[in-house]
C-alpha positions in Angstrom: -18.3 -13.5 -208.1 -16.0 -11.2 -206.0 -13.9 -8.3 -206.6 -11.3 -10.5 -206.1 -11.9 -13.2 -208.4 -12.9 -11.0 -210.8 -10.3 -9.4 -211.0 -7.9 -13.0 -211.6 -10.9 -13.8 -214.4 -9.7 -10.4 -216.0 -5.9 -10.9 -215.9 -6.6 -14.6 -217.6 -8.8 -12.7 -219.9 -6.4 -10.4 -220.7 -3.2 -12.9 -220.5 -1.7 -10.2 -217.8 0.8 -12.1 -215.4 0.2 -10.6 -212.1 4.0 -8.7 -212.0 2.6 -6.7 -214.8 -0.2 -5.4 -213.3 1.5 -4.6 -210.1 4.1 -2.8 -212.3 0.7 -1.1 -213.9 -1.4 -0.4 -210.8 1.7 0.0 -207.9 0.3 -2.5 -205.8 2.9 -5.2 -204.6 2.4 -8.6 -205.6 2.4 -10.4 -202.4 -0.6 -8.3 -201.9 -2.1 -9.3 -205.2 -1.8 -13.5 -204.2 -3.3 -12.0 -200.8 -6.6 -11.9 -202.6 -6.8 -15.0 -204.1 -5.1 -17.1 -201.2 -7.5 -15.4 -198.2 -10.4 -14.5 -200.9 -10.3 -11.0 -199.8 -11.0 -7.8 -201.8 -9.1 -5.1 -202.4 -9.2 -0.9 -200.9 -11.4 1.1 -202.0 -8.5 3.2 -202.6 -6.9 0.8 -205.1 -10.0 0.4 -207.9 -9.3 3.3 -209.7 -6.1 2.3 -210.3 -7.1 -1.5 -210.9 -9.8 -0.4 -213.4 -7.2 1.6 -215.4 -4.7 -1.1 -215.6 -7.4 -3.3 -216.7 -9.1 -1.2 -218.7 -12.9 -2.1 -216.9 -15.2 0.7 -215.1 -15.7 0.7 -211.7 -19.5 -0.3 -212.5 -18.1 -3.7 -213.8 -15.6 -4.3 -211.3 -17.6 -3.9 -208.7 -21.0 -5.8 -209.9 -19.9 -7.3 -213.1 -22.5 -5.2 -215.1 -21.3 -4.1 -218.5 -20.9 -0.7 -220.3 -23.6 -2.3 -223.1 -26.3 -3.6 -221.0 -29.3 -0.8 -220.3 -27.6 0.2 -216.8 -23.9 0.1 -217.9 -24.7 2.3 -220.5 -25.9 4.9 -218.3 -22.8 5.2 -216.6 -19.5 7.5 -217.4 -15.8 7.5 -215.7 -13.1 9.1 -215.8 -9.6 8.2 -214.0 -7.8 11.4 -213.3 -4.4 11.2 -211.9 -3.1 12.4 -208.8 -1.1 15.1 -209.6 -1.5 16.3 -212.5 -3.0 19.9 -213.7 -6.6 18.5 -214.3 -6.8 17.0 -211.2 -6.2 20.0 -209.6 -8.3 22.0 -211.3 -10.9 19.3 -211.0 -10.5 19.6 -207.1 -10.7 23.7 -207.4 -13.8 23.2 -209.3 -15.5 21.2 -206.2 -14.2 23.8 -203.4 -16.3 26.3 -205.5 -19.2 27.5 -204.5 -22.4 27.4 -207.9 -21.3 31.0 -208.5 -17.7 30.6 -209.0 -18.3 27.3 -210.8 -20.6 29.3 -213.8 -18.0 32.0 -213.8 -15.0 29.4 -214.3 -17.2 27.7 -217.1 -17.7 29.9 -219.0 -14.4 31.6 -219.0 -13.5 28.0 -219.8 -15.8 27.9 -222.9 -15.0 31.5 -224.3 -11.3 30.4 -224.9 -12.0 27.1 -226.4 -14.3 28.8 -228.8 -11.5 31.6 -229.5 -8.8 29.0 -229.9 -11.0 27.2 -232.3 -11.9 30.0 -234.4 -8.3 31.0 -234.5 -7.6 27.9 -236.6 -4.8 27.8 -234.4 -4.3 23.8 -234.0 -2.2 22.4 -230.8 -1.3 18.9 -231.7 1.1 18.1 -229.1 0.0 16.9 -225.9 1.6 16.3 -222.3 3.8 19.5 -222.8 6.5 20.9 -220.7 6.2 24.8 -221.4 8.7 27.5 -220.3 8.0 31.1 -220.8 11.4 32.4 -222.7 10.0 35.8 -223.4 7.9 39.0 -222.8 7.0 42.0 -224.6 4.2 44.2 -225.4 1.4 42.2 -223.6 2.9 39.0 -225.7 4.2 35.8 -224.2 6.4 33.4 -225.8 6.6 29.6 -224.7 8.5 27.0 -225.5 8.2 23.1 -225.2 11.1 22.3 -223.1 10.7 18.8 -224.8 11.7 19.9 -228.3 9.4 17.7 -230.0 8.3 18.2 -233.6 9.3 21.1 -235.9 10.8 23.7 -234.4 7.8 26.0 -232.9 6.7 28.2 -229.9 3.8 29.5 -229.1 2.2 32.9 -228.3 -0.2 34.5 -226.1 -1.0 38.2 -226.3 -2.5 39.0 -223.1 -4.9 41.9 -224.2 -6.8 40.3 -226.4 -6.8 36.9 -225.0 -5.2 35.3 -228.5 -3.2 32.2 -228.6 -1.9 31.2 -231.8 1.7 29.7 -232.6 5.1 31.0 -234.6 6.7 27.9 -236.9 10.9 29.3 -236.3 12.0 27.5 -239.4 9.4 29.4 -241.9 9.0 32.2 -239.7 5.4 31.6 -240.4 2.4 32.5 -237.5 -0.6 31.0 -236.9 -3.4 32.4 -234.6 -6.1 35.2 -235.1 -3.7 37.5 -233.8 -4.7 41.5 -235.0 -2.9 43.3 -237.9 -1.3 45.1 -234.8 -0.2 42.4 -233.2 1.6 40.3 -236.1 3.6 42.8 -237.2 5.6 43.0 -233.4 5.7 39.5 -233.6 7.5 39.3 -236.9 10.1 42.0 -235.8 10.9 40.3 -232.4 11.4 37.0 -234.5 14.2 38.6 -237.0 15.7 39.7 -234.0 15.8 36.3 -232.0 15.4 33.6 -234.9 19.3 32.5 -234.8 19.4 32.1 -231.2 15.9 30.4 -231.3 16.7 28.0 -233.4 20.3 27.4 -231.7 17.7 26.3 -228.6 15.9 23.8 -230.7 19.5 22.8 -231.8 21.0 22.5 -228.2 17.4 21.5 -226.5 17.9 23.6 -223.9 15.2 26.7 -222.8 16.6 29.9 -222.3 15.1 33.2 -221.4 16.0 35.6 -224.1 17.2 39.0 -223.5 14.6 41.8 -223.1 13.0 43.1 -226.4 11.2 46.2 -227.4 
């Protein structure tokens, strides 16, 4: 079996009319009845996409083995879109050389183990942050979506500490020290009513300078 007709035995499989997945995969449709009409194969440049949309690996697409026989099981992929920040970072991580690759891991791996000892929690994805504020080696962001409860979060620079303020409670999460929470607190009495007029209005502002 081809790539080709593979591909037409997944979109039966799957019930997909072929508009849908050129909607899903950007690939025009006269291009998709190309395949099946000349019995040609598609780009290299267009699996990725084509395994996403059909929710295959490359492995299978390309030789029809599956993720549960011994060699499928071996394998592991990953579509990463063009793009976006982990792509990018994904691309900076092969430009490195093996010295600037340990160095960005474990950087890498001492914050995820800070923000998990935090308790601090991020359960929002896909986020839009805008810096709104900065004072005393603390940042303030805020999710120019305006999703959820009302909330921004904080970094404090020195001490590499991320943690989050709920606005409605007032109350702060993140192992932030008994120095730091204290400025936090103040700087939220001061700005609560007009942060919560910017959850109200859903618009970001940068708020006035603070000490």
């Amino acid at each position: 079996m081809t790539i080709g007709q593979r591909i037409f035995y997944l979109l039966e499989e799957k019930h997909m009319t072929q508009r849908e997945f050129s909607a899903r995969t950007g690939i025009a449709t006269t291009t998709i009845s190309d395949w099946r009409k000349k019995n040609t194969n598609p780009g290299a440049e267009k699996i990725m996409a084509i395994c996403a949309a059909l929710e295959v690996t490359p492995e299978y697409l390309l030789s029809g083995v599956t993720e549960d026989s011994e060699r499928g099981r071996n394998m592991d992929y990953m579509v990463i879109p063009k793009g976006t920040e982990e792509r990018e970072l994904l691309e900076l991580f092969n430009d490195m050389d093996w010295l600037g690759r340990e160095h960005l891991l474990e950087l890498a791996r001492r914050t995820s183990e800070k923000s998990k000892a935090s308790g601090y929690l991020d359960t929002t994805k896909n986020k839009s942050m805008v810096k709104i504020a900065e004072f005393c080696d603390i940042e303030i962001f805020v999710d120019s979506a305006f999703e959820g409860k009302p909330a921004v979060d904080i970094n404090y620079l020195d001490d590499d500490v991320h943690g989050s303020l709920d606005l409605s409670k007032g109350k702060i999460k993140g192992d932030f020290s008994k120095y730091v929470i204290p400025v936090i607190e103040a700087w939220y009495r001061d700005n609560k009513e007009q942060l919560l007029n910017m959850w109200k209005s859903r618009k970001a502002e940068i708020l006035p300078a603070w000490e």
